[in-house]
LOMAR-65931 format. One record per residue: residue number from 1; x, y, z of N, C-alpha, C in turn. Coordinates in Angstrom, 3 decimals. Example, Ala and Ser with C-alpha at 12.3 -4.5 7.8 and 13.67 -1.06 7.14 Angstrom:
<1,<13.190,-5.690,7.800>,<12.300,-4.500,7.800>,<13.200,-3.300,7.800>>
<2,<12.850,-2.250,7.080>,<13.670,-1.060,7.140>,<12.900,0.030,7.870>>
REM end
This chain:
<1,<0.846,-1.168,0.000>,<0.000,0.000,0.000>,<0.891,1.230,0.000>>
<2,<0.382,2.369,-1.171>,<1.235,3.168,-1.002>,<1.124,4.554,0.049>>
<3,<1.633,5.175,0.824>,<1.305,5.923,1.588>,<1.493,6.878,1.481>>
<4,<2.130,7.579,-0.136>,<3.117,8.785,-0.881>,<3.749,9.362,0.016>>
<5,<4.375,8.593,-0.062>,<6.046,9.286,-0.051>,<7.469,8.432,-0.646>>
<6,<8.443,8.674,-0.739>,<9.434,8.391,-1.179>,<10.113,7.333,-0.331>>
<7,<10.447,5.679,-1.339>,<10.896,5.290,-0.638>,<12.671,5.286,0.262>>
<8,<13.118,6.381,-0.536>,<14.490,6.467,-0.096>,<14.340,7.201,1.480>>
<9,<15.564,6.649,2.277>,<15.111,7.137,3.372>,<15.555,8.406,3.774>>
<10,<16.890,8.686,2.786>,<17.188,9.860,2.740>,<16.341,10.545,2.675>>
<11,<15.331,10.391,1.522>,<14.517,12.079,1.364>,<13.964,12.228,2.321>>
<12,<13.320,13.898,1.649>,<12.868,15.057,2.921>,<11.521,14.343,3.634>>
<13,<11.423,15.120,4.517>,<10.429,14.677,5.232>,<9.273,14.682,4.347>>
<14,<7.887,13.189,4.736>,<7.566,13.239,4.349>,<6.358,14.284,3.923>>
<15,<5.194,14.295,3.207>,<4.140,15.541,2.852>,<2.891,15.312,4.574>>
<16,<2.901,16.776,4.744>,<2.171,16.783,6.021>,<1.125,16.091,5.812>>
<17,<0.104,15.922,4.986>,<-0.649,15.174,5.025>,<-0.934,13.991,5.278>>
<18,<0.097,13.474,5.053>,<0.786,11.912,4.813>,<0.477,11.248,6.718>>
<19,<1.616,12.793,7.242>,<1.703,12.713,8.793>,<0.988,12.683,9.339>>
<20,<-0.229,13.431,8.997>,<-1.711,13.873,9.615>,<-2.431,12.709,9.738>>
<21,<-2.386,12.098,8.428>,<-3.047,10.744,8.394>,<-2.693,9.577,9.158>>
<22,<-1.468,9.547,9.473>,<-0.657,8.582,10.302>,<-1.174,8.574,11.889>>
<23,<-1.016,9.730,12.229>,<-1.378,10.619,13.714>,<-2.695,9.857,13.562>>
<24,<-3.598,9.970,12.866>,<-4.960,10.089,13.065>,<-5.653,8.629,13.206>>
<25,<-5.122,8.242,14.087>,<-5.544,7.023,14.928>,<-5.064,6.770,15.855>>
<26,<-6.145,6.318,16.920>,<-5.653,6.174,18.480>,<-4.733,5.175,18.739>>
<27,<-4.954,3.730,17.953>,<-3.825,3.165,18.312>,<-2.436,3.589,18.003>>
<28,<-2.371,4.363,16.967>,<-0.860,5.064,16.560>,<-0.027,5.964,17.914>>
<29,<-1.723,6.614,18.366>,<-1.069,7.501,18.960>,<-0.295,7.046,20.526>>
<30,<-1.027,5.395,20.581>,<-0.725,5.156,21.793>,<0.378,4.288,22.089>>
<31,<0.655,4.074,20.451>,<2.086,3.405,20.004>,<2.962,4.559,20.249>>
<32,<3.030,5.823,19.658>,<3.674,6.424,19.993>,<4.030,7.039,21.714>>
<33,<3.175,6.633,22.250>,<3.335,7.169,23.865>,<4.152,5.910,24.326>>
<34,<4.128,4.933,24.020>,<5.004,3.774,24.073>,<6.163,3.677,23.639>>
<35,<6.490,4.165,22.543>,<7.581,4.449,22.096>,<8.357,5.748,22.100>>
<36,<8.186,6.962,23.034>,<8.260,7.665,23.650>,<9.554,7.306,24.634>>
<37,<8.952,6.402,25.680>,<9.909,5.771,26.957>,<11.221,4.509,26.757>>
<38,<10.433,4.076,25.643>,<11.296,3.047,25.108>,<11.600,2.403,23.946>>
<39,<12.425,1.998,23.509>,<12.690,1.105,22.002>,<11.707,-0.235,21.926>>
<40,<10.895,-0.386,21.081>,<10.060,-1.770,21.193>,<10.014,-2.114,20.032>>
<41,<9.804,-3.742,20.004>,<9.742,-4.132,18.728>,<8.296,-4.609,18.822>>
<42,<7.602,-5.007,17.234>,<6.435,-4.973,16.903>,<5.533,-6.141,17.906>>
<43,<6.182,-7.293,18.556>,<5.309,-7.935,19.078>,<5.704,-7.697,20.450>>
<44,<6.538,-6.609,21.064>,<6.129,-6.053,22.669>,<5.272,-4.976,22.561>>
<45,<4.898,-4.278,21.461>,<4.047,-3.454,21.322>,<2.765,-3.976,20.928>>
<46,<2.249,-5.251,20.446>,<1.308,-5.976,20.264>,<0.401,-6.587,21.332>>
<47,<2.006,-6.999,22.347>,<1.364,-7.676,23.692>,<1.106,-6.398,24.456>>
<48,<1.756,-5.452,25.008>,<1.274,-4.220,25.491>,<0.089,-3.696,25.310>>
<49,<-0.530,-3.599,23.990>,<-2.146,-3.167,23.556>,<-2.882,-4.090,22.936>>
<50,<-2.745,-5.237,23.342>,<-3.503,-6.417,23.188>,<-3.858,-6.289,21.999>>
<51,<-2.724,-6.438,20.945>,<-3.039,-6.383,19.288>,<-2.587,-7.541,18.645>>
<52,<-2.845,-8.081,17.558>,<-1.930,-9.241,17.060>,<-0.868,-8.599,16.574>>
<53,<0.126,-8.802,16.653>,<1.585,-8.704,16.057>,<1.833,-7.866,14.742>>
<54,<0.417,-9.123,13.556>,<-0.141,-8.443,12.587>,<-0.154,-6.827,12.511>>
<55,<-1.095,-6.386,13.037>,<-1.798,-5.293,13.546>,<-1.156,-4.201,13.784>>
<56,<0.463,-4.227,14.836>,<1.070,-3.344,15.284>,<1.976,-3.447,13.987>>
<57,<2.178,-4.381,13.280>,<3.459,-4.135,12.463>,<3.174,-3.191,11.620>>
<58,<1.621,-3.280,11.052>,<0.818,-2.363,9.980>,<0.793,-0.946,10.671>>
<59,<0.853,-0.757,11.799>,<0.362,0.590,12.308>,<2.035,1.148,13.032>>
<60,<2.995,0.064,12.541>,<4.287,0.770,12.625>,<4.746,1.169,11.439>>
<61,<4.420,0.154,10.013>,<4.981,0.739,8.814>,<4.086,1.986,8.522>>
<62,<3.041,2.530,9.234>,<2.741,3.768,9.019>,<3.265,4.787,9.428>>
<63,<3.495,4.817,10.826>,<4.343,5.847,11.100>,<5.313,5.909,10.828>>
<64,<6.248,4.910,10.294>,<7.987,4.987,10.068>,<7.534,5.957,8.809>>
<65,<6.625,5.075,7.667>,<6.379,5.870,6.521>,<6.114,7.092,6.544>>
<66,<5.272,7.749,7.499>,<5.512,8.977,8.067>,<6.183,10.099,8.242>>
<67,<7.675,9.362,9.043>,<8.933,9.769,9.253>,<8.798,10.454,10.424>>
<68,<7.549,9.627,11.597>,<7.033,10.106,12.816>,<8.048,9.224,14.008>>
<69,<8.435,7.514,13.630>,<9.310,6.988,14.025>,<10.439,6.497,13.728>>
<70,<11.406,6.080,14.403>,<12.547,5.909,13.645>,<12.894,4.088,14.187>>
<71,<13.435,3.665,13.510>,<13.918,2.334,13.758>,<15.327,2.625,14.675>>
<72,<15.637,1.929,15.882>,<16.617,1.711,17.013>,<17.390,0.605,17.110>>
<73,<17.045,-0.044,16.092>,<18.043,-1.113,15.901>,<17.152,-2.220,15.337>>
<74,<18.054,-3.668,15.132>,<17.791,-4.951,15.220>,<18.387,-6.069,15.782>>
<75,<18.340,-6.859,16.377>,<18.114,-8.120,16.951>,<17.428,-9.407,16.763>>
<76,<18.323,-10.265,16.867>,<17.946,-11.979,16.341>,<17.097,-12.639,17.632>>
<77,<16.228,-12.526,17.606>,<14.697,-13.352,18.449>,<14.236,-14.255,18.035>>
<78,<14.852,-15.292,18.502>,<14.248,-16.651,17.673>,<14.595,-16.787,16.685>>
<79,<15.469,-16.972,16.504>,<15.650,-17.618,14.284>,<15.509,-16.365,13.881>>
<80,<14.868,-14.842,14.086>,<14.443,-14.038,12.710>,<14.868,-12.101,13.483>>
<81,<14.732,-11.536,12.715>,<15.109,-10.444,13.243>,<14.061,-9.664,13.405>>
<82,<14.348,-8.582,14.393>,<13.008,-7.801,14.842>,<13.964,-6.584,14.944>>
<83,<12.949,-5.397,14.824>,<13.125,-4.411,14.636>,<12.343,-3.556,16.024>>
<84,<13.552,-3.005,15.944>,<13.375,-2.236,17.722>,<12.907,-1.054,16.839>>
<85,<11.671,0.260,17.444>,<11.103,1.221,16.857>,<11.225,2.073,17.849>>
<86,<11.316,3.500,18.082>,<11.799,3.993,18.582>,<10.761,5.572,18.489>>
<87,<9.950,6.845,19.392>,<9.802,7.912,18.827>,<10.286,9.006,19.950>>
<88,<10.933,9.723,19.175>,<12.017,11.032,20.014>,<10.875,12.445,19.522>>
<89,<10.204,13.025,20.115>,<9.704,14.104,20.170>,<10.262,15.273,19.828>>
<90,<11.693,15.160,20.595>,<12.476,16.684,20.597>,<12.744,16.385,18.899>>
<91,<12.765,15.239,17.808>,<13.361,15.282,16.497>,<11.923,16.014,15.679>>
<92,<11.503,15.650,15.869>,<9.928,16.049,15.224>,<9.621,17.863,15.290>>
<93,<10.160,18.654,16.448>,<10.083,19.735,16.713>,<10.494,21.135,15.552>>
<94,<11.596,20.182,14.746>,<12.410,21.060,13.809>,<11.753,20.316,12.319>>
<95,<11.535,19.649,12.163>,<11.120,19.025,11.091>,<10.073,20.168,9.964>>
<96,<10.186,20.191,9.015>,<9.265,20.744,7.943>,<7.328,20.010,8.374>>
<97,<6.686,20.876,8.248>,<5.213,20.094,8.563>,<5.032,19.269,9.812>>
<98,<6.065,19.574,10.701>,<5.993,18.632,11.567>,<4.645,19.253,12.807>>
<99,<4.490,20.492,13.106>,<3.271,20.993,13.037>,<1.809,20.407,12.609>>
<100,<0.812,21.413,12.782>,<-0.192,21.469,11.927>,<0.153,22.416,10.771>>
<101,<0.347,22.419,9.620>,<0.546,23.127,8.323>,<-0.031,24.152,8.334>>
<102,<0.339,25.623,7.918>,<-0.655,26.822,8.114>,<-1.518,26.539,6.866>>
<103,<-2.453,26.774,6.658>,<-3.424,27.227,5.651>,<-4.740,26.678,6.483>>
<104,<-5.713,26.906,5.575>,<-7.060,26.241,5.580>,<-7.162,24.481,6.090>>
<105,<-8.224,24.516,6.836>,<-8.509,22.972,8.217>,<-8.696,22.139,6.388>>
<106,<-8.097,20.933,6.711>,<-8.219,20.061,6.071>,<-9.444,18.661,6.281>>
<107,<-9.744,18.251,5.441>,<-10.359,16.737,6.349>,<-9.148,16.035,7.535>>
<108,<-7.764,15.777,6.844>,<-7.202,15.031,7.650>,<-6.485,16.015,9.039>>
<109,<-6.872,17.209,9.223>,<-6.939,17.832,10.401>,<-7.997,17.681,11.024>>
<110,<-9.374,17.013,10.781>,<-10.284,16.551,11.773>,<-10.229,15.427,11.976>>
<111,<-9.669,14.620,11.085>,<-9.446,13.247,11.372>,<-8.233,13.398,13.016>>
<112,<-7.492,13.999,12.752>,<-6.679,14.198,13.583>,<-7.272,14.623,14.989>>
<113,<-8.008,15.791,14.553>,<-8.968,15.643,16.075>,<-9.714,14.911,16.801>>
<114,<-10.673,14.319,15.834>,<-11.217,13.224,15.833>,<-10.517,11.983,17.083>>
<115,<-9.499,11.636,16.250>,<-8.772,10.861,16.901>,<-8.409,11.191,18.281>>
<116,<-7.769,12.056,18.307>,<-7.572,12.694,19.583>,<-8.741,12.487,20.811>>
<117,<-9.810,12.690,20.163>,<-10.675,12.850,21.204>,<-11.268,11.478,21.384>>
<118,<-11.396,10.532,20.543>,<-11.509,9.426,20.830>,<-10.541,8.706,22.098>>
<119,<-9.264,9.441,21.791>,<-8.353,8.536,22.621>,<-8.477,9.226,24.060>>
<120,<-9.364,10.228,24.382>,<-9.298,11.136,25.417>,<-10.554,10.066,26.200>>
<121,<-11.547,9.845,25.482>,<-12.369,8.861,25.850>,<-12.198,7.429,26.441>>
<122,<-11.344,6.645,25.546>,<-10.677,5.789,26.068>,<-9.979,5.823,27.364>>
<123,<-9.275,6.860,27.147>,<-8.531,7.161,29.012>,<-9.349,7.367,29.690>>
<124,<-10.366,8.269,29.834>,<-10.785,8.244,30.851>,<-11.915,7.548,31.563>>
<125,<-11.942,6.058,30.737>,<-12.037,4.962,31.546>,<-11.238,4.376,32.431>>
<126,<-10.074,4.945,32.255>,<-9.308,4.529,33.672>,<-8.791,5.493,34.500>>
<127,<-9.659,6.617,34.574>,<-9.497,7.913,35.688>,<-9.517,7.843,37.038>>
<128,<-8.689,7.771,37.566>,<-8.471,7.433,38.718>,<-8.546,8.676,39.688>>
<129,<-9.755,9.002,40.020>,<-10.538,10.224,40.906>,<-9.354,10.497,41.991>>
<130,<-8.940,12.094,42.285>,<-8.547,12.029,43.728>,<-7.488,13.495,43.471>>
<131,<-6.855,14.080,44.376>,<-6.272,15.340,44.179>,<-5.187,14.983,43.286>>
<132,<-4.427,15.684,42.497>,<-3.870,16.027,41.390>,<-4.120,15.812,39.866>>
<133,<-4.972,15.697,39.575>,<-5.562,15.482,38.476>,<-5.963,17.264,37.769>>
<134,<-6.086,17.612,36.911>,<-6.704,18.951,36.136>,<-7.346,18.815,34.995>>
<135,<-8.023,20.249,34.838>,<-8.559,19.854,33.575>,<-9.276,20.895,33.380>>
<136,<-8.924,21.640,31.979>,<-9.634,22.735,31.727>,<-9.933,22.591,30.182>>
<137,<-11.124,23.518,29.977>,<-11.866,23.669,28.381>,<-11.980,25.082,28.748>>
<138,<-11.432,25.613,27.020>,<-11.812,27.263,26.758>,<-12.332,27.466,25.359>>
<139,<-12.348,28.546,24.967>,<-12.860,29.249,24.366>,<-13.255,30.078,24.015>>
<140,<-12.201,31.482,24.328>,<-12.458,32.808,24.249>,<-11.013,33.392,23.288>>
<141,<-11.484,34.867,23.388>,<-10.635,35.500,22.562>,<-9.840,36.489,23.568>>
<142,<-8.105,36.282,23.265>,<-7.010,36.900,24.110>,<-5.909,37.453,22.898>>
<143,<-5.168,38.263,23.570>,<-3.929,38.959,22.585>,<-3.199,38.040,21.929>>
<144,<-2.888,38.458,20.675>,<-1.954,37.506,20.173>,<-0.337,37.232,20.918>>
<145,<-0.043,38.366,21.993>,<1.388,38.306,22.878>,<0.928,36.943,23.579>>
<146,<-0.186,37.289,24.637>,<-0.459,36.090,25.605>,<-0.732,34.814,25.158>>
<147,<-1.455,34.639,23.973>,<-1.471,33.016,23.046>,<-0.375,32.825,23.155>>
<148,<1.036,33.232,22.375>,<2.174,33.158,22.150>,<2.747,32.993,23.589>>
<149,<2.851,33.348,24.696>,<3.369,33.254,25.715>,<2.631,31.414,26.464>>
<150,<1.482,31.814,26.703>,<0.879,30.464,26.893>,<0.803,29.171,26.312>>
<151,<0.864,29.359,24.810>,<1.565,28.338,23.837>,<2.557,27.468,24.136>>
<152,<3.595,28.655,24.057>,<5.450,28.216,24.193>,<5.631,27.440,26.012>>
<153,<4.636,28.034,26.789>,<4.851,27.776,28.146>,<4.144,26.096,28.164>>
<154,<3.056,25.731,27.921>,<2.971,24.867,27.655>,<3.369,23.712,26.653>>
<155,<3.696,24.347,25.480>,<4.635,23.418,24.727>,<5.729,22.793,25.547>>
<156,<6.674,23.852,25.975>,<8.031,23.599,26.914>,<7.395,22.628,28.333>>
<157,<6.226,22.528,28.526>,<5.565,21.361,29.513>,<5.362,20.332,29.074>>
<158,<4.832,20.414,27.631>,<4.639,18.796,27.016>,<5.902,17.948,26.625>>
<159,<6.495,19.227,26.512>,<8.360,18.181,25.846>,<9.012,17.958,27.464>>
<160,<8.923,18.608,28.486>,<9.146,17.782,29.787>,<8.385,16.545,30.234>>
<161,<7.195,16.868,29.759>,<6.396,15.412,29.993>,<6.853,13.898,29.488>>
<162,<7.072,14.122,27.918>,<8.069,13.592,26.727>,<9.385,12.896,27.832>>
<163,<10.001,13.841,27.842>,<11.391,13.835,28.485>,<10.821,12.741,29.879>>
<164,<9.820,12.927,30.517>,<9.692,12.306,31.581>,<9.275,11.223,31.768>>
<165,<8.872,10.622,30.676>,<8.096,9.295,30.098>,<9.325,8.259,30.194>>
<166,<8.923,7.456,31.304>,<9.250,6.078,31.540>,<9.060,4.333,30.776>>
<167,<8.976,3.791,30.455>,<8.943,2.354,30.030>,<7.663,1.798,30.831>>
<168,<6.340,1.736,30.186>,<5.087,0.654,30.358>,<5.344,0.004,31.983>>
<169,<4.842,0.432,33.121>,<5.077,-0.735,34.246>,<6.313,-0.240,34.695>>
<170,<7.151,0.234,34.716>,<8.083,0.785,35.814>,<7.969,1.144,37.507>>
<171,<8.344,0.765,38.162>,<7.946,0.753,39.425>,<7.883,1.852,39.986>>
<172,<7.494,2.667,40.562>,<7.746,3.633,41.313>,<6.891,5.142,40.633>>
<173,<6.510,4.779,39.353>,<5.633,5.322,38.240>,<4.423,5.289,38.105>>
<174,<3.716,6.204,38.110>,<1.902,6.528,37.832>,<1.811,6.881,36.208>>
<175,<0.696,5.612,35.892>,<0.286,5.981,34.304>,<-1.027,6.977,34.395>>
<176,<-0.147,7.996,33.439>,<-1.045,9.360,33.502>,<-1.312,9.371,31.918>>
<177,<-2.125,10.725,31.853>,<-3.030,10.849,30.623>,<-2.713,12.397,30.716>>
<178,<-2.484,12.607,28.914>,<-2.363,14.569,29.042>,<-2.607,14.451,27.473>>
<179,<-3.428,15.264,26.910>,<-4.104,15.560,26.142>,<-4.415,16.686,26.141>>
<180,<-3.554,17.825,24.801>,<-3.473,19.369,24.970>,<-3.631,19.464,23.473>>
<181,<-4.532,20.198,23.083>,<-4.992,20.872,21.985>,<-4.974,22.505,21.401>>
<182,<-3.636,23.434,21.306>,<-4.334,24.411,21.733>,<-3.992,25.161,20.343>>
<183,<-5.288,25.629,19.635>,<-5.259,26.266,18.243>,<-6.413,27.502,18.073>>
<184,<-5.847,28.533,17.494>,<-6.687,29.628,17.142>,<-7.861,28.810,16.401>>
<185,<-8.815,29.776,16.112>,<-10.042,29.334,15.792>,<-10.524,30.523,14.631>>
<186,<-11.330,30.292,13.979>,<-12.219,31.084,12.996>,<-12.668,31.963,13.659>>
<187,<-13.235,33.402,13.033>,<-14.365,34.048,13.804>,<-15.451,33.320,12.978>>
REM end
């Protein structure tokens, strides 16, 4: 299946759209929170989200195709080789389209939301009530200085979060949920 883009791995990153489409599923996205903390290959990421093997390998050659993850190596497991997958946040930051693309909302920018909010649903079946938890919804109109200030302040929170992300089951570790959306709007 082709996913347009180029198969050399050299070339440029791939077309945002491509990325958008990749993003825009919850299991991707929760592959990627997995691969965040650690290097995994396709069937510890299978057993982790109770997928067949099948399943995760298809929803890894999407994001590699992407150019959302990167491969971390390989290793002989049994007779055959497996491929350790790997996703670094801080690489994605500088990237061309690595964003949402400026122009006009696309379909695959609601798909993207879409998704998002599906996976916001999913979590919070396992919300675990009690002090430190937050949670806010807006929707008003502020200066373009203070967007820009509140933006960057929270961006620089999500790439500590990134940075702070541990390996599935680590001891001493609480599995948390953060889900931040924050984009100008139409009048």
């Amino acid at each position: 299946m082709s996913l347009g883009v180029d198969d050399d791995p050299d070339a440029d990153a791939p077309d945002p759209t491509v990325r958008l489409r990749a993003l825009a599923h919850p299991v991707r996205m929760r592959i990627l929170s997995l691969l965040t903390a650690s290097a995994l290959t396709a069937a510890e990421i299978a057993r982790e989200l109770d997928l067949t093997h099948a399943n995760a390998s298809y929803h890894l050659r999407h994001l590699l195709a992407a150019g959302l993850i990167e491969v971390a190596g390989e290793e002989r497991i049994r007779g055959g080789d497996a491929k350790r997958y790997r996703y670094d946040p801080a690489s994605q930051r500088d990237r061309p389209g690595s964003g949402l693309a400026a122009g006009p909302a696309t379909p695959e920018h609601r798909l993207l939301y879409d998704a998002l909010a599906a996976e916001l649903r999913r979590r919070a079946h396992h919300l675990r009530p009690g002090p430190g938890n937050f949670l806010t919804d807006a929707e008003f109109w502020i200066d373009p200085e203070t967007w820009d200030e509140i933006r960057n302040t929270i961006a620089e929170a999500s790439a500590r979060l990134h940075h702070a992300a541990r390996p599935a089951h680590t001891p001493g570790t609480h599995r948390v949920s953060a889900t931040v959306a924050l984009f100008r709007m139409e009048d």
